[in-house]
C-alpha positions in Angstrom: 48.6 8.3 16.5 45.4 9.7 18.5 43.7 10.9 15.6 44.8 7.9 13.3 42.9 5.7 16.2 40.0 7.8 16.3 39.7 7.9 12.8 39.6 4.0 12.6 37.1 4.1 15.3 34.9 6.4 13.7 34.9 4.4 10.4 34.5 0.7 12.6 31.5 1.8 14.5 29.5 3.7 11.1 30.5 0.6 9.0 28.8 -1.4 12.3 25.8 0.8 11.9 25.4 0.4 8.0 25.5 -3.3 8.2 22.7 -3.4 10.7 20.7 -0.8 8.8 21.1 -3.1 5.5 19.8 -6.3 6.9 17.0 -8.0 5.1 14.1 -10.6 6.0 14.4 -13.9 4.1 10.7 -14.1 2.6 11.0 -16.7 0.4 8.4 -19.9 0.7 10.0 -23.5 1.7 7.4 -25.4 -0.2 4.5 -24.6 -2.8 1.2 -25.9 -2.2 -1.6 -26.9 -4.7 -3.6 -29.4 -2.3 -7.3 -30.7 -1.4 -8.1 -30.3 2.0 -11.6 -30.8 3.6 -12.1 -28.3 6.7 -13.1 -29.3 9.9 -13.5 -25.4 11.7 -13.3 -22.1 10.5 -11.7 -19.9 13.2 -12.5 -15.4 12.6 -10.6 -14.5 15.3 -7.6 -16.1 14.3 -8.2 -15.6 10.5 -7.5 -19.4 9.6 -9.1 -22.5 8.6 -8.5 -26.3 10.4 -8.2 -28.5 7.7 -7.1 -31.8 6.9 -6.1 -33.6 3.6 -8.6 -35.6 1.6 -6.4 -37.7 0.4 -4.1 -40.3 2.4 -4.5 -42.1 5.9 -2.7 -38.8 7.4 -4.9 -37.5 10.2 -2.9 -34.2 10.9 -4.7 -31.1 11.4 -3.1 -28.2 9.5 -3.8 -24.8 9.5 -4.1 -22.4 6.4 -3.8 -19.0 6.6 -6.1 -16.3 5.8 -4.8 -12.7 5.0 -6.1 -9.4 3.1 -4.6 -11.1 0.0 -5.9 -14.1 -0.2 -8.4 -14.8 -2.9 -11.3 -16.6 -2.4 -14.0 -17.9 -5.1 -16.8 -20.0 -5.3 -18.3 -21.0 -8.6 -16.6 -18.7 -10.6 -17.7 -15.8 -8.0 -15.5 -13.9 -5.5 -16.7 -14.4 -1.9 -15.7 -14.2 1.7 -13.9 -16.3 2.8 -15.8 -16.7 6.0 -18.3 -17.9 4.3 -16.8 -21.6 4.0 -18.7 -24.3 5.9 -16.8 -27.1 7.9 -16.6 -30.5 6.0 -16.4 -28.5 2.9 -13.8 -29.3 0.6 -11.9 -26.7 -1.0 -8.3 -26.3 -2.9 -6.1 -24.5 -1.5 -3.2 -22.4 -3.5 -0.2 -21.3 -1.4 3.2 -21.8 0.5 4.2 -23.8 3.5 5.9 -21.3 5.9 8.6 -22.3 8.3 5.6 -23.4 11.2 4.5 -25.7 8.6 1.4 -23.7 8.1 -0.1 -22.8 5.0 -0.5 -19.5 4.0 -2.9 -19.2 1.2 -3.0 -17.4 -1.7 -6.0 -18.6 -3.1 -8.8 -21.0 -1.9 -11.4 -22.6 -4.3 -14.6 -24.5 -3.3 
């Protein structure tokens, strides 16, 4: 009876161990986003852009998200993305994550 219990133990705790080891993030985007947003301040240290929408009577400030990925042209030209001005207007390619940011995947102005 002791080594049937053990047994069972054994086999409840590694099948508790390979359920935790198997868990996956969900990284899948609530909501594309193909908008036109004019920006009101570029922030480096926090790699994002303040924006609003161009279109609408909606004054909400949201905030898209710069990463390593994100591609960022001008004219036809790859630049830096630091290099966009406030009150520029640019279009901005991406998906709304759960904090209702934006994280963009490309940005053209």
């Amino acid at each position: 009876m002791q080594k049937l219990a053990r047994i069972f133990l054994l086999t409840f705790i590694c099948g508790l161990i390979l359920t935790a080891l198997s868990l996956q993030k969900a990284q899948a985007q609530l909501v594309l986003v193909n908008e036109k947003f004019r920006v009101s301040k570029v922030d480096v240290k926090m790699s994002r852009l303040e924006v609003l929408p161009v279109d609408g009577d909606i004054k909400t400030i949201t905030y898209i998200l710069v990463d390593g990925y994100t591609i960022c042209s001008h004219k036809n030209r790859i630049v830096d993305w630091t290099e966009i001005q406030p009150d520029t207007v640019i279009r901005v390619r991406g998906g709304m994550q759960w904090d209702m940011k934006v994280k963009a995947y490309k940005i053209y102005f």
